[in-house]
VMD Tcl script that builds the backbone (N, CA, C; Angstrom):
set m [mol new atoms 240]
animate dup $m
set s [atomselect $m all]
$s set {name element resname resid chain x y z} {
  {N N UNK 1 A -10.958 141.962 30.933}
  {CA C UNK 1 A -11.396 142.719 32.097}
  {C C UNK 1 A -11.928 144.069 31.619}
  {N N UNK 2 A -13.404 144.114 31.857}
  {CA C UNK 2 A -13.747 145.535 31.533}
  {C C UNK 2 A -12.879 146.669 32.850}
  {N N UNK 3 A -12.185 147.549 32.301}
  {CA C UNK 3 A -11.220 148.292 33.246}
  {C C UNK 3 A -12.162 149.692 33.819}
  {N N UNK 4 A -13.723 149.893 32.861}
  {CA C UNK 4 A -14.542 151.094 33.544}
  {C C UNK 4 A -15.361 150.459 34.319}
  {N N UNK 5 A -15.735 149.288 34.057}
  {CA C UNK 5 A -16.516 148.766 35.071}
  {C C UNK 5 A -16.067 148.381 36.330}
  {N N UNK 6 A -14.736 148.372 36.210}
  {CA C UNK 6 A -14.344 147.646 37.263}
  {C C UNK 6 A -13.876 149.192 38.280}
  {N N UNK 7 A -13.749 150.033 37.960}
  {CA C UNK 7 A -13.129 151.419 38.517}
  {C C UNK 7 A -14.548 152.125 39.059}
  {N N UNK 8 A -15.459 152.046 38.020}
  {CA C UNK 8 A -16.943 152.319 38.354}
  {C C UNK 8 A -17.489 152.102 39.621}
  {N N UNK 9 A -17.376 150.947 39.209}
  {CA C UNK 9 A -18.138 149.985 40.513}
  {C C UNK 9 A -17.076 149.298 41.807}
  {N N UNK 10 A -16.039 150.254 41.937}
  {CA C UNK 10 A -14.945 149.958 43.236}
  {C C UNK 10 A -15.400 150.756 44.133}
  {N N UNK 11 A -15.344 150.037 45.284}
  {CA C UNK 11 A -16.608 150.937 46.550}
  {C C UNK 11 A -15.554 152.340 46.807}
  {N N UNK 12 A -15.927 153.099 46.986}
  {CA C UNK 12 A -15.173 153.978 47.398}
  {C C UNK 12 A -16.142 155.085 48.539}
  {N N UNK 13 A -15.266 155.341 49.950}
  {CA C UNK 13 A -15.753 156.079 50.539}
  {C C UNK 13 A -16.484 157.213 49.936}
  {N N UNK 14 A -16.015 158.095 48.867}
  {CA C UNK 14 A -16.658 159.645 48.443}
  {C C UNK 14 A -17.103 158.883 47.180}
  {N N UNK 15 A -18.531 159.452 46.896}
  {CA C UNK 15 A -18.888 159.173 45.649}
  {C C UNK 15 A -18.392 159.613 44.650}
  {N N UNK 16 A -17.338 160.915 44.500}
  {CA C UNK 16 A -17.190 162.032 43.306}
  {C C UNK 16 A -15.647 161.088 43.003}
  {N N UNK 17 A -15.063 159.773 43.562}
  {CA C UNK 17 A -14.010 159.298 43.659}
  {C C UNK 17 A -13.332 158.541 44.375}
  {N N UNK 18 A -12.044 158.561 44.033}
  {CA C UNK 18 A -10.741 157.932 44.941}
  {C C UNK 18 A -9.850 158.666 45.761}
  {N N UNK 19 A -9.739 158.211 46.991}
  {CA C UNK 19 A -8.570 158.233 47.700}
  {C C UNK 19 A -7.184 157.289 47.517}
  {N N UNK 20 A -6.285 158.242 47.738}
  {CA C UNK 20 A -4.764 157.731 47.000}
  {C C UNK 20 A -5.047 156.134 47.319}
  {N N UNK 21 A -5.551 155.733 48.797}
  {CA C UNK 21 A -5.298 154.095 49.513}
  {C C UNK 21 A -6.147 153.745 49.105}
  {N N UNK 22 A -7.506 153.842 47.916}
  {CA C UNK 22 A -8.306 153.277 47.291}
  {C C UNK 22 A -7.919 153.006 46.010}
  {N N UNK 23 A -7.177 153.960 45.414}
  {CA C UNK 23 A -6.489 154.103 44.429}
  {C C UNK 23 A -5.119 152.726 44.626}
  {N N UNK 24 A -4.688 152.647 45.239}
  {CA C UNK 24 A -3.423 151.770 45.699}
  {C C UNK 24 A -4.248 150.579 45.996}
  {N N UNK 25 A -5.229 149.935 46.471}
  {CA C UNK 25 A -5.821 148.720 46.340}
  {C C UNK 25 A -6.257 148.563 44.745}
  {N N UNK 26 A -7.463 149.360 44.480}
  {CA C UNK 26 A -7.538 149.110 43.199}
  {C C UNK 26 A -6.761 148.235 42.240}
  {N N UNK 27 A -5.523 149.070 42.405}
  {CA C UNK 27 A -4.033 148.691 41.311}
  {C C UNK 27 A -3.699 147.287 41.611}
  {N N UNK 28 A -3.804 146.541 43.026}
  {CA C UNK 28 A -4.019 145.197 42.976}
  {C C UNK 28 A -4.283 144.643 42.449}
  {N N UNK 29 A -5.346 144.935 41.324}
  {CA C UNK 29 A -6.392 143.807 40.451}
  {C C UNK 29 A -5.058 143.900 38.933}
  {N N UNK 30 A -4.094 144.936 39.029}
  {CA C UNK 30 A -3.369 144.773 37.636}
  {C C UNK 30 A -1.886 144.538 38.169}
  {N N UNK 31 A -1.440 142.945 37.618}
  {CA C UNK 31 A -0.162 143.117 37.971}
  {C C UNK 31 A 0.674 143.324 36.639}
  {N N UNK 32 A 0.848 143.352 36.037}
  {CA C UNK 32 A 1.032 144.072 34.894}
  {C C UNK 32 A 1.221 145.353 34.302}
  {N N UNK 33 A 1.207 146.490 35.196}
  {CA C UNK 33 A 1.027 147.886 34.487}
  {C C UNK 33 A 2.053 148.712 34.612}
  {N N UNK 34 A 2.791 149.357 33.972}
  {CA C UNK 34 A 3.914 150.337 34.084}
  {C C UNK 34 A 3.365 151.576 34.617}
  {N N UNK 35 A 3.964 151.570 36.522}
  {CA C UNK 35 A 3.336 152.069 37.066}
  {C C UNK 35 A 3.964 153.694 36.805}
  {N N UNK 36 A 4.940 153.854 35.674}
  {CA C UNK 36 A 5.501 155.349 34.907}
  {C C UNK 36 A 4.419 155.523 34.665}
  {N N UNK 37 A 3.817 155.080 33.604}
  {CA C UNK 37 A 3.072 155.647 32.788}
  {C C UNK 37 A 1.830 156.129 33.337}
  {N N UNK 38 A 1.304 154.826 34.164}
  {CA C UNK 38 A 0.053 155.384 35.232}
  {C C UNK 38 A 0.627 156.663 35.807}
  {N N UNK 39 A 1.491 156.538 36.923}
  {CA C UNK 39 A 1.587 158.262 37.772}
  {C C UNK 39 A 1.978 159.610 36.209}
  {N N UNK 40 A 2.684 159.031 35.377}
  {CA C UNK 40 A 2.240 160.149 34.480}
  {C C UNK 40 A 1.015 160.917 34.032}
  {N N UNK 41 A 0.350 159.684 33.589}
  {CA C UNK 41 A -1.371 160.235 33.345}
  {C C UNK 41 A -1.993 160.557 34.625}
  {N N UNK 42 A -1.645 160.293 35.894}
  {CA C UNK 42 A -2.201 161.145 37.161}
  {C C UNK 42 A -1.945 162.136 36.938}
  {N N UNK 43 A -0.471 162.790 36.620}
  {CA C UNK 43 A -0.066 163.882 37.129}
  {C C UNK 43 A -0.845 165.036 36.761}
  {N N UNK 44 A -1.270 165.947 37.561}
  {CA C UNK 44 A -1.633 167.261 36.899}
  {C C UNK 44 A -3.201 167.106 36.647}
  {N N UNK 45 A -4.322 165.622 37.056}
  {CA C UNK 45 A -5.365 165.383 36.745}
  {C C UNK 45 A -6.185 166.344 37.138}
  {N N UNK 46 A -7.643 166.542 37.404}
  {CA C UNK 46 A -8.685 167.679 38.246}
  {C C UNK 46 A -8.684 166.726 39.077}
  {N N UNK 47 A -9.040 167.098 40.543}
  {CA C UNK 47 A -9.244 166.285 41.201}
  {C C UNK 47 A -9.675 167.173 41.864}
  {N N UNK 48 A -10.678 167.076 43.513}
  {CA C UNK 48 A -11.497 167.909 44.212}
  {C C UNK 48 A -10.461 167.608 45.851}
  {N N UNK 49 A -10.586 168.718 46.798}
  {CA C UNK 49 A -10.427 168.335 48.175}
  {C C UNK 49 A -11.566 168.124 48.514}
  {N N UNK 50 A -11.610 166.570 49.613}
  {CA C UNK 50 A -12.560 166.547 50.740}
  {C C UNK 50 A -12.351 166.040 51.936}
  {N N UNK 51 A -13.244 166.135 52.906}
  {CA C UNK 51 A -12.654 166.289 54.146}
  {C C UNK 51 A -11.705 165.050 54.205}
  {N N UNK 52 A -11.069 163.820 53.391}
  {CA C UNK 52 A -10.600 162.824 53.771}
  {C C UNK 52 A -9.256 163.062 52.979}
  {N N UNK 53 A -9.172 164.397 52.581}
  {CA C UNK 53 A -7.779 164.571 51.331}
  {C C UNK 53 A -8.162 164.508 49.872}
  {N N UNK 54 A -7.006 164.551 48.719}
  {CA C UNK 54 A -7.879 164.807 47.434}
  {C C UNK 54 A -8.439 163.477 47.287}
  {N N UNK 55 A -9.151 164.058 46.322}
  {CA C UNK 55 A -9.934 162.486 45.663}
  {C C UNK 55 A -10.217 162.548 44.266}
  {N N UNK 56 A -9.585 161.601 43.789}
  {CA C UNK 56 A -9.433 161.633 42.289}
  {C C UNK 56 A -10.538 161.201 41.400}
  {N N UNK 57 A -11.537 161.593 40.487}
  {CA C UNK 57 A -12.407 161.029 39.619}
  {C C UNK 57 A -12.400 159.915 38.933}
  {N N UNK 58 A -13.424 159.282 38.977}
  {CA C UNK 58 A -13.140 157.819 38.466}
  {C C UNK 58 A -12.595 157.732 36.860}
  {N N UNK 59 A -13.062 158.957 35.731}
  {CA C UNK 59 A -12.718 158.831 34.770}
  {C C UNK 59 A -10.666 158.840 34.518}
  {N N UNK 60 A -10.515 159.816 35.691}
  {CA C UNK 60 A -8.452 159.968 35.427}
  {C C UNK 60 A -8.363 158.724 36.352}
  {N N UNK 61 A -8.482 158.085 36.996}
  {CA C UNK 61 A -8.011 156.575 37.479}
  {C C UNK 61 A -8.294 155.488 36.357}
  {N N UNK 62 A -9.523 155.474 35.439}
  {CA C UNK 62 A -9.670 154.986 34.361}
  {C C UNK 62 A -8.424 155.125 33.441}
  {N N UNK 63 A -8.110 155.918 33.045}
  {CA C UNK 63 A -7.566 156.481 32.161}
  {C C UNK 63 A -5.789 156.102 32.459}
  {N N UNK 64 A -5.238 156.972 33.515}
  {CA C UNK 64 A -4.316 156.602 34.073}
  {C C UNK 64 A -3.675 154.674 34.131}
  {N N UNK 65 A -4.527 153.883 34.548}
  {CA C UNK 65 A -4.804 152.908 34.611}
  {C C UNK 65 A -4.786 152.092 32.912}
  {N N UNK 66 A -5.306 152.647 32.103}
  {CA C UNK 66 A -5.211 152.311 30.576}
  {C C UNK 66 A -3.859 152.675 30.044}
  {N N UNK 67 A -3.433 153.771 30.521}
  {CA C UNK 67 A -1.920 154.513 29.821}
  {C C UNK 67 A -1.188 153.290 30.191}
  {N N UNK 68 A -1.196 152.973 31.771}
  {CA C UNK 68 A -0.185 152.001 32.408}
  {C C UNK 68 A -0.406 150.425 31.978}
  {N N UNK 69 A -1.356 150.032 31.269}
  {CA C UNK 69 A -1.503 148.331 31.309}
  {C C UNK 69 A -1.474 148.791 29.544}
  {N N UNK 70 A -1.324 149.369 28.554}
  {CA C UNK 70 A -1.204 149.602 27.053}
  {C C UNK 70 A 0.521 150.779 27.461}
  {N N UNK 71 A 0.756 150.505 28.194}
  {CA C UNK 71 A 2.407 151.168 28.247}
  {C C UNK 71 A 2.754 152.586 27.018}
  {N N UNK 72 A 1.852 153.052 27.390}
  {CA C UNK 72 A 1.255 154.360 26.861}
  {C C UNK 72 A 1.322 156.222 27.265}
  {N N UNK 73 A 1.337 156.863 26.966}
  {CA C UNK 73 A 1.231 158.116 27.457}
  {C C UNK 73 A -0.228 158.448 27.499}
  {N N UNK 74 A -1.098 159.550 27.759}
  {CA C UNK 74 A -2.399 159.684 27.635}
  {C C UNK 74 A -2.210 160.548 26.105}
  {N N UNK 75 A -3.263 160.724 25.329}
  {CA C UNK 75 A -3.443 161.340 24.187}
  {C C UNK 75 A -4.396 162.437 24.653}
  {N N UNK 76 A -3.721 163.567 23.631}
  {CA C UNK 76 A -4.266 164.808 23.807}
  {C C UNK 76 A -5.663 164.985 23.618}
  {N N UNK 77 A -6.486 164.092 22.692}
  {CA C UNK 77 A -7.880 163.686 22.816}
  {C C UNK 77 A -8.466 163.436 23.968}
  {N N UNK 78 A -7.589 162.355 25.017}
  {CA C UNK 78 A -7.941 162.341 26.342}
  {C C UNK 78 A -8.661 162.861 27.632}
  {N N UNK 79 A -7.385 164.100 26.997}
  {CA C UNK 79 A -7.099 165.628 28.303}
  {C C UNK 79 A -8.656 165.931 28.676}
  {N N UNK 80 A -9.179 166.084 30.089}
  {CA C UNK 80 A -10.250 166.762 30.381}
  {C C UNK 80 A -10.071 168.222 30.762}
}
mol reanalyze $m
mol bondsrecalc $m
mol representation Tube
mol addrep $m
């Protein structure tokens, strides 16, 4: 499963991202992922307000999403 293509190209109301309940379908497609490690690599991400609440960038849902299915922390190379 390509995991950027698939985060890329997930419809999402705001173009600049995800909403948490877009974010929470998404995670459907992985049953498999240590969902620690994912909300770890959320925590603390950039993310923007818009009028629908924050919305997270597709690259830290990428990412987040990789920590959790490789049962991983994010690497300091990572960090944006």
């Amino acid at each position: 499963m390509n995991i950027k293509k698939l985060v890329n190209n997930f419809k999402t109301k705001n173009p600049e991202g995800f909403l948490w309940s877009e974010i929470n379908e998404l995670l459907k497609n992985f049953s498999k992922i240590n969902m620690g490690k994912f909300y770890d690599a959320m925590n603390g991400n950039t993310c923007m307000i818009g009028k629908d609440g924050i919305i997270h960038y597709h690259c830290d849902v990428e990412l987040a999403i990789r920590c959790g299915i490789e049962n991983r922390n994010f690497r300091l190379g990572e960090w944006d």
